[in-house]
C-alpha positions as CSV (number, residue, x, y, z in Angstrom):
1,X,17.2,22.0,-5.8
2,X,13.8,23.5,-4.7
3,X,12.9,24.7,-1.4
4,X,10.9,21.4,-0.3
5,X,13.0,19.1,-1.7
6,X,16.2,20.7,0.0
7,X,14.3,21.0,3.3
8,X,13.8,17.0,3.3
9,X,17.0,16.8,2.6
10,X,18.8,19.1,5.6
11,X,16.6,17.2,7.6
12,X,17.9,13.4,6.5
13,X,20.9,14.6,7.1
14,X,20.6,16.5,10.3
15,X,18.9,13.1,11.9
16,X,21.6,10.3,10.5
17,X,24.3,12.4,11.5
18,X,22.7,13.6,15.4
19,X,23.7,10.4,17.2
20,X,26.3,9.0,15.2
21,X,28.5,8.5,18.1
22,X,25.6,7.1,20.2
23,X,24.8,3.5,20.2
24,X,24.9,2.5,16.9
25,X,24.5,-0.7,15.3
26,X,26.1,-2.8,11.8
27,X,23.6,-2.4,8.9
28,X,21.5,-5.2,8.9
29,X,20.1,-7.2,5.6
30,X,16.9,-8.3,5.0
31,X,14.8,-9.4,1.4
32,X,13.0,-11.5,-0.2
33,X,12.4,-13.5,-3.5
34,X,8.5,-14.7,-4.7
35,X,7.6,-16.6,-7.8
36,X,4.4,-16.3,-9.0
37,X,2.1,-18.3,-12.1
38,X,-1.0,-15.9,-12.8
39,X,-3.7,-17.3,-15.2
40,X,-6.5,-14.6,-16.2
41,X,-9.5,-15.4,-18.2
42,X,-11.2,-13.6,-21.3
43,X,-13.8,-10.8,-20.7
44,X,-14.5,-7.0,-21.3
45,X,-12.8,-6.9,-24.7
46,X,-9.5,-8.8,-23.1
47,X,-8.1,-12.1,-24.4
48,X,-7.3,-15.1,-21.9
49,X,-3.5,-15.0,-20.6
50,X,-1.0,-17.0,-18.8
51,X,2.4,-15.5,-17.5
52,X,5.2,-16.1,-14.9
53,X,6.1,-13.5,-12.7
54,X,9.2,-12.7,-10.2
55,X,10.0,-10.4,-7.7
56,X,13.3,-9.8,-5.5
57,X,13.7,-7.3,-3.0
58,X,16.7,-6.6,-0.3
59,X,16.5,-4.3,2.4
60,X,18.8,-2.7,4.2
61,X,18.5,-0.5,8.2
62,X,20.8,1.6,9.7
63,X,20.8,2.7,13.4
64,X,23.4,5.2,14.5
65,X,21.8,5.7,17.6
66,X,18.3,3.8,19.4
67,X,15.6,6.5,18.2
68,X,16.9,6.5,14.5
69,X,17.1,4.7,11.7
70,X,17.6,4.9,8.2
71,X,16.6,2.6,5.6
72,X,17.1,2.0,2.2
73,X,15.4,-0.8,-0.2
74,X,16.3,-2.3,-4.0
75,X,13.4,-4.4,-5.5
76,X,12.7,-5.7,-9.1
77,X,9.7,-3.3,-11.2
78,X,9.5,-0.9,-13.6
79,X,10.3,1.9,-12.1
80,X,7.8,4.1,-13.4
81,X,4.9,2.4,-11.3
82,X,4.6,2.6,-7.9
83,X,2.1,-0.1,-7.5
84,X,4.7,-3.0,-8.2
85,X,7.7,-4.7,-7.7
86,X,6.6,-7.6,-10.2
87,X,8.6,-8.4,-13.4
88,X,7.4,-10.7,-16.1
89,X,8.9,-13.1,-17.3
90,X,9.7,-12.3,-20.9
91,X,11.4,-10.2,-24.2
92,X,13.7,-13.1,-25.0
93,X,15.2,-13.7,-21.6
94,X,16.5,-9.7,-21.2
95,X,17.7,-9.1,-17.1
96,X,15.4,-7.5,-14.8
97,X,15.2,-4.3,-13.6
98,X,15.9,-3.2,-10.2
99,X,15.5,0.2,-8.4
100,X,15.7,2.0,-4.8
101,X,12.1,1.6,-4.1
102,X,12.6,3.1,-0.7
103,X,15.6,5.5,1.3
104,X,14.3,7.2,4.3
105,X,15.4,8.4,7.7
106,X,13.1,7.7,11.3
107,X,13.6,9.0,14.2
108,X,10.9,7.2,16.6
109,X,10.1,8.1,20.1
110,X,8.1,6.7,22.6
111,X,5.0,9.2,22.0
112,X,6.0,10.6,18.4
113,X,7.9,9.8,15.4
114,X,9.0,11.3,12.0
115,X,10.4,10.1,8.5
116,X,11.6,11.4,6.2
117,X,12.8,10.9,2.0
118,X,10.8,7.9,0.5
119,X,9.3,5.9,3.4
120,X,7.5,3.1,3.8
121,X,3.1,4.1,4.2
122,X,3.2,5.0,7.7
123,X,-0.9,5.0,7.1
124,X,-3.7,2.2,8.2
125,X,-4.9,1.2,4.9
126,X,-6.7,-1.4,2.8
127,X,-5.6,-1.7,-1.2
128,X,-8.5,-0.2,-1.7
129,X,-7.0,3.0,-1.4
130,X,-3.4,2.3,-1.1
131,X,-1.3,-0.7,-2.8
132,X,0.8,-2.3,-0.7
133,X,3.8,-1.4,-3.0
134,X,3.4,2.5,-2.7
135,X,6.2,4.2,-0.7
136,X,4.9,7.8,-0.6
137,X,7.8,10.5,-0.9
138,X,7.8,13.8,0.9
139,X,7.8,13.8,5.1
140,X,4.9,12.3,7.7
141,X,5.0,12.6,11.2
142,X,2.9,10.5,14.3
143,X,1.9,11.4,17.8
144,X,0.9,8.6,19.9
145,X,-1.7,9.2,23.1
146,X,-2.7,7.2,25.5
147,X,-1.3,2.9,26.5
148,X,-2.4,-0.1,25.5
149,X,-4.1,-1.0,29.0
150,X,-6.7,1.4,27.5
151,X,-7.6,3.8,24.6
152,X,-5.0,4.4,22.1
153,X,-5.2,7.2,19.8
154,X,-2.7,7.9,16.7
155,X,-2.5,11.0,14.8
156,X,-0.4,10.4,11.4
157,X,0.0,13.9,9.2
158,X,1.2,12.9,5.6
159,X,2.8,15.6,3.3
160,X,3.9,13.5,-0.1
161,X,5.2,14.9,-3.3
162,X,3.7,13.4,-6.5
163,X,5.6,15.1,-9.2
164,X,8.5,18.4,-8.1
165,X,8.0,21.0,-10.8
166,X,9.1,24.4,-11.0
167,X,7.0,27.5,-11.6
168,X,4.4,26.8,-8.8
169,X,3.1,23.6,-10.8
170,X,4.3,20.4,-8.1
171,X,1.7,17.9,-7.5
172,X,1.1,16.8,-3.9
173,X,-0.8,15.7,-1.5
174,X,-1.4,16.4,2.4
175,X,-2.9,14.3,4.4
176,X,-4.0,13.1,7.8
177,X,-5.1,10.1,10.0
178,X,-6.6,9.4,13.6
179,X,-6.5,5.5,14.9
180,X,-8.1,4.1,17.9
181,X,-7.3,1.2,19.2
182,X,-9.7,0.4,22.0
183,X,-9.3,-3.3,23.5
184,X,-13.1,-4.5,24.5
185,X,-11.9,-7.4,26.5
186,X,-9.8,-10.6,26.6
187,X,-11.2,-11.7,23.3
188,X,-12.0,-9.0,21.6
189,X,-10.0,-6.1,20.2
190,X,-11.9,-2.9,18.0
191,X,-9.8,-0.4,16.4
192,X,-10.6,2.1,14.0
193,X,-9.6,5.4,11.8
194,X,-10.7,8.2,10.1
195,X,-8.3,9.9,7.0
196,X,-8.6,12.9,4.7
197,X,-6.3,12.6,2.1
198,X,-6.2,16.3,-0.2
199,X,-4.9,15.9,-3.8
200,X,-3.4,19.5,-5.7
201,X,-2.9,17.6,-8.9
202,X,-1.5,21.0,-11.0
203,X,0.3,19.6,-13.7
204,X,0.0,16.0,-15.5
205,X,2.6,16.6,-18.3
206,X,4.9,13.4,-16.8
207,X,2.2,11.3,-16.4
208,X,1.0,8.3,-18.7
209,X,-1.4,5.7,-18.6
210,X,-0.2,3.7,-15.9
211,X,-0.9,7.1,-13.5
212,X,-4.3,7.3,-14.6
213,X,-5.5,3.6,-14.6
214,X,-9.6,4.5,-15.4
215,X,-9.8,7.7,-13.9
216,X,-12.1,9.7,-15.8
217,X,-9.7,12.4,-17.7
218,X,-11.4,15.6,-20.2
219,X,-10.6,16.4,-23.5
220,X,-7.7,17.5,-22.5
221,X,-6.2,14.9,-21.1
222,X,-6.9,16.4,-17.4
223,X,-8.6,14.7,-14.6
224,X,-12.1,15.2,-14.7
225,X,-12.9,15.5,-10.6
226,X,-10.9,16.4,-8.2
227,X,-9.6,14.1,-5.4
228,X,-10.2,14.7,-1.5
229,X,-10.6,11.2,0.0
230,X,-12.5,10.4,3.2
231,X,-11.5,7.2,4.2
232,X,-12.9,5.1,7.3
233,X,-11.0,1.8,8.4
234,X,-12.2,-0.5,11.0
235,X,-10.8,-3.8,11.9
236,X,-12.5,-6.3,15.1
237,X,-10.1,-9.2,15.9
238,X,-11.8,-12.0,17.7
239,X,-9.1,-14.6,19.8
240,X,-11.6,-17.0,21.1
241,X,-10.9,-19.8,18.7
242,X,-7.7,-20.6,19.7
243,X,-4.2,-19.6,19.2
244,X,-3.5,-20.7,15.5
245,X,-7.1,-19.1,14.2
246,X,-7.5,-15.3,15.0
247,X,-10.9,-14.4,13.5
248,X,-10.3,-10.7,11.6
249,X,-13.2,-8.5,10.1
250,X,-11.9,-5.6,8.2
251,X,-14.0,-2.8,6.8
252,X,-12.9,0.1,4.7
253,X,-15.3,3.1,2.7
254,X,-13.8,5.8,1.0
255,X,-15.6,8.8,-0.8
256,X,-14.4,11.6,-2.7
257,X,-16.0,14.9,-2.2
258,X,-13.9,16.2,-5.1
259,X,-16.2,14.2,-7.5
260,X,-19.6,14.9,-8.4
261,X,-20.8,11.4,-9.3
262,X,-19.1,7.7,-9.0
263,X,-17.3,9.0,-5.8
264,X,-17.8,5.6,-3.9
265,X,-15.6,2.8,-2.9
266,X,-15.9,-0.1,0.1
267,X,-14.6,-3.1,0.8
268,X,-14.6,-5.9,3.5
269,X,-12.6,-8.9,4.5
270,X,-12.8,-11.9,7.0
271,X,-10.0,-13.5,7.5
272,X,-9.7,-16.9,9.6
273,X,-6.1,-18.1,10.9
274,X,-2.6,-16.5,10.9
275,X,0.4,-16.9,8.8
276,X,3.7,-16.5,10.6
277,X,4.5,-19.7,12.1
278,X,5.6,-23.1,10.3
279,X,2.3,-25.2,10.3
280,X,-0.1,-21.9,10.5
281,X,-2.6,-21.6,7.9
282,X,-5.2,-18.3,7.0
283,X,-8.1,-18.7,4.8
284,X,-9.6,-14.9,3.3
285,X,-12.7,-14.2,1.6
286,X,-13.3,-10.5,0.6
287,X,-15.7,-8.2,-1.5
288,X,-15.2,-4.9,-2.4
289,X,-16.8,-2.2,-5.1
290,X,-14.8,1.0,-6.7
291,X,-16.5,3.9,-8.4
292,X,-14.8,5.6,-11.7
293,X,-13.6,8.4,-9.6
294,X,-14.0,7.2,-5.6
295,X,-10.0,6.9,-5.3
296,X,-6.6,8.2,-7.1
297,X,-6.1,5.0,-9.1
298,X,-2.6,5.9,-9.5
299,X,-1.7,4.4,-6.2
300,X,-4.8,2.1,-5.3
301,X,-4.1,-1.8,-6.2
302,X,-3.2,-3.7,-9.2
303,X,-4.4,-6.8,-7.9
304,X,-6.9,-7.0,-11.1
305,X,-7.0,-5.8,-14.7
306,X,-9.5,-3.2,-13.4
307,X,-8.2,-0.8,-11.3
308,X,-11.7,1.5,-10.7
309,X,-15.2,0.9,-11.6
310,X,-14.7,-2.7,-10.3
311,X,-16.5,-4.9,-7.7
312,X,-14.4,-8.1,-6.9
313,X,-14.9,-11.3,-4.9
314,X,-11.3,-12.3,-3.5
315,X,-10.6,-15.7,-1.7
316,X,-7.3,-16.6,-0.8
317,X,-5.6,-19.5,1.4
318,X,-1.7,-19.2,2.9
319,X,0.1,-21.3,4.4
320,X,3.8,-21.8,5.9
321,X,4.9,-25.2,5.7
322,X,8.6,-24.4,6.5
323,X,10.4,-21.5,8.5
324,X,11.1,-18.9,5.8
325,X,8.8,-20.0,3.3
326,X,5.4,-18.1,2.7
327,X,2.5,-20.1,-0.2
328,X,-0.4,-18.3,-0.9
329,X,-3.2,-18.9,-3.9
330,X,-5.7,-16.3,-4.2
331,X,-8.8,-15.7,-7.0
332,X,-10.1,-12.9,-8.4
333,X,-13.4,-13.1,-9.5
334,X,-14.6,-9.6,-11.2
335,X,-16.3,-7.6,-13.2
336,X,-17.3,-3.8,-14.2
337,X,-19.3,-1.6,-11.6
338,X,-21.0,0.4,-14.7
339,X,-20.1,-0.4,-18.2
340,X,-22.4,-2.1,-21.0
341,X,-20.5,-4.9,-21.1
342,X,-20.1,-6.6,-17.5
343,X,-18.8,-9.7,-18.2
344,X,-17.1,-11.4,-15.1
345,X,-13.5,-12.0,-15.4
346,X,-11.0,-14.3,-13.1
347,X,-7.8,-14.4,-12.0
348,X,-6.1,-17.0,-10.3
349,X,-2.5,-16.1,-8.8
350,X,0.0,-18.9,-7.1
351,X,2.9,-17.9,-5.0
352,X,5.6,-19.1,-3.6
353,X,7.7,-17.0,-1.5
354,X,11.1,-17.2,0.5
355,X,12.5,-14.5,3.2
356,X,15.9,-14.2,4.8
């Protein structure tokens, strides 16, 4: 076991077993099953196709004492890509796969926190950078200033392993975040943050196609630019129109100063409505653009057959007829940022989704 990966460890350990004596509480169970039918259409050299999709996951938390807890999470996928927990439906009916997509430890104070193992992103994000499926692996940490009658600030440090190797050669990357949350009156809320994400990508020899996703790679087989990612979030919520119909505008830019060229990515979203009440309904309409090299497409989303050098219309409806159950149809309509071919390509996805 190597020095880092035995520090995390000692430190899992040391937090479960600190209070074990002090308040503790039962496990408690929590999961979810979606169904999905995704239709995508011809373009850029890809044929038109149809397929089912399913995805099961079941939590589980752990508190031995208030200010820790310790989680651990099964969920259908291949586990050899961290951008999803989706299974298709196929290979003449063979069983689905399932794997501990998370297993962390917390301990969260008022003003700080820390995790450690395979947590859940403890990062603001968009999928522009960051699928929501990616559980980094390593240890973060959070200190919390300020109280929500006024300005909040959040610093979130990040230190995630990519790929453990001996012989000096691991792959990680360290990583930091501030947020500000500053309300600006009854109706309105701004917050915003500001991340530098710093990639030491040494050795690739474990990876394969799904890691590099349109990354531009040397005759070698290497990454061609480096990736240190400035990333700028900011989010306005607007509560005038009523209850049921929070107005959201969400803006995200990323660059990557490790890149010489196609080191740009942005994105924005309006969303109208909520979704967490029986009866609510949210409507979505987003844009976004994606450079060859602007992000690590190993982790950003898989929403579309594109993972970089994209720029995609999204609009999406949900809905929650009944306590429990979540309905969502979203289309993707896309095409390449630069290529000679730029044919637009969509993708329509239907869910249906229950929780317990």
């Amino acid at each position: 076991m190597s020095g880092r990966s035995g520090l995390l460890v000692s430190l899992g350990l040391c937090l479960a077993g600190a209070g074990h004596a002090q308040n503790a509480t039962g496990p408690r169970f929590s999961g979810d099953f979606r169904v999905r039918y995704e239709r995508t259409t011809e373009g850029n050299g890809l044929p038109a196709f149809d397929r089912e999709v399913v995805r099961f996951r079941i939590g589980m938390t752990y508190a031995p004492r208030e200010d820790i807890t310790i989680r651990a999470r099964l969920a259908t996928g291949d586990p050899n890509d961290p951008n999803s927990t989706d299974v298709t439906l196929t290979s003449f009916v063979n069983d689905l796969t399932m794997s501990l997509d998370a297993a962390s430890v917390e301990m969260v104070r008022p003003h700080w926190a820390a995790f450690a193992g395979k947590f859940y992103n403890p990062l603001q994000s968009t999928e522009l950078v960051w699928d929501g499926d990616v559980n980094p692996q390593g240890a973060a940490g959070r200190v919390v200033v300020g109280d929500k009658a006024s300005v909040t600030g959040t610093l979130t440090g990040l230190y995630s392993i990519i790929v453990q190797q001996a012989n000096d050669s691991t792959s990680d990357m360290a990583g930091a975040q501030l947020t500000v949350g500053t309300p600006s009156g009854k109706k309105w809320k701004v917050s915003g943050s500001a991340g530098y994400y710093d990639y030491h990508l040494r050795s690739l020899a474990s990876a394969d196609a799904g890691d590099f996703r349109g990354n531009r790679l040397d005759a070698n087989g290497a990454y061609v630019s480096d990736f240190n990612l400035f990333d700028v979030l900011v989010t306005l919520d607007y509560a005038g129109l009523g209850e049921r119909y929070p107005l959201r505008l969400v803006g995200d830019y990323v660059h990557n100063s490790g890149a010489d060229d196609l080191n740009t990515g942005w994105g924005a979203d309006v969303f109208l409505g909520r979704a967490s009440r029986p009866g609510d309904l949210r409507f979505r309409y987003g844009y976004g653009v994606a450079e060859t090299d602007a992000i690590l497409a190993a982790f950003s989303h898989d929403n579309i057959t594109l993972a970089v050098n994209y720029e995609n219309h999204t609009l999406a409806v949900d809905a929650v007829p009944l306590a429990g159950l979540f309905l969502n149809a979203t289309v993707y309509h896309y095409r390449p940022h630069e290529a000679a071919v730029r044919d637009f390509q969509t993708r329509v996805r239907l869910n249906a989704m229950v929780t317990f």
